[in-house]
N, C-alpha and C positions, 0 to 999 in steps of 0.2 A: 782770431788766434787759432789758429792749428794744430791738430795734435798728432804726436807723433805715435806708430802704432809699438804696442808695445810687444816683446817678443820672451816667451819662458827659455829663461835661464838655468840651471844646476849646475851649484858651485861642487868644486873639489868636496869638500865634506857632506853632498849630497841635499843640501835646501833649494827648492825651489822658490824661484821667484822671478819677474817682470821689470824689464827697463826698456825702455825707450832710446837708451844713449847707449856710444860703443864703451862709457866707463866698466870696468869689470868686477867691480868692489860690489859680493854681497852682502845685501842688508843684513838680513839674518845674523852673518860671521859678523858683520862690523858692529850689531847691538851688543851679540857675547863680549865682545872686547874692549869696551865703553868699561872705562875706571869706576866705581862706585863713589870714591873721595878724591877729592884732591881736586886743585883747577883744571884740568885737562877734562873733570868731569860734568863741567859748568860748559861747555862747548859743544856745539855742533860734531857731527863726525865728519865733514869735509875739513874744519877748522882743528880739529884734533888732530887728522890727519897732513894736515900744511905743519903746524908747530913741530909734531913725532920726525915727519920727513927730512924736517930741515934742524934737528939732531936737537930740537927744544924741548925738553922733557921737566925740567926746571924751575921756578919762579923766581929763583937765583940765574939760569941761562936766558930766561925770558929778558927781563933787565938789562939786558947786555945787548938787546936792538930795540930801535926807533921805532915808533908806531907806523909812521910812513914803511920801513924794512920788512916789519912782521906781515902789514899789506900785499908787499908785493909778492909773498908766497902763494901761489896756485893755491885756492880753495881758502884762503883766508878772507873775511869781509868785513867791513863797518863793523857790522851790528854783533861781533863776538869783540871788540875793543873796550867799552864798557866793562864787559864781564872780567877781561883781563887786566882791568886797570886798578879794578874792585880788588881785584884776588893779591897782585903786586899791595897796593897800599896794606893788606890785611898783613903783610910781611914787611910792612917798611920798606919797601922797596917801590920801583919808578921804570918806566922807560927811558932807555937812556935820549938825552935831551936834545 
């Protein structure tokens, strides 16, 4: 396996830091912005960022698409399903079918 080299970054509000991809999202700003509660704070930040993106902010909007649907959002994966499926039941609620 290969690694790619990694190259220092500095975001707009001045944090340094290191990526290897042309993604432009820094860590540092995306830790600040991580929910304390709520389910969007049981998530990854690629999968935070797939649900936010695509206007899900909810567990009321979340229910309103299929597991297969919330998949196919860029940076959503498997293993945040579980977690979301946990949080819907904890509200009585489901994906839709």
């Amino acid at each position: 396996m290969t690694t790619s080299k990694k190259n220092l970054r500095t975001c707009d509000k001045g944090h340094k830091y290191y990526k290897s991809s042309d993604c432009p999202t820094c860590p540092v700003c995306e830790q600040e912005r991580k929910p304390d509660t709520g389910f969007l704070s049981l998530l990854s930040a690629p999968a935070r960022r797939a649900l936010e993106n695509n206007g899900v902010t909810s567990l009321q909007q979340l229910s309103t698409y299929s597991e297969k649907e919330i998949l196919k959002f860029h940076g959503m994966g498997p293993a945040s399903l579980p977690k979301l499926r946990a949080a819907l039941e904890t509200d009585g609620l489901s994906f839709k079918g």
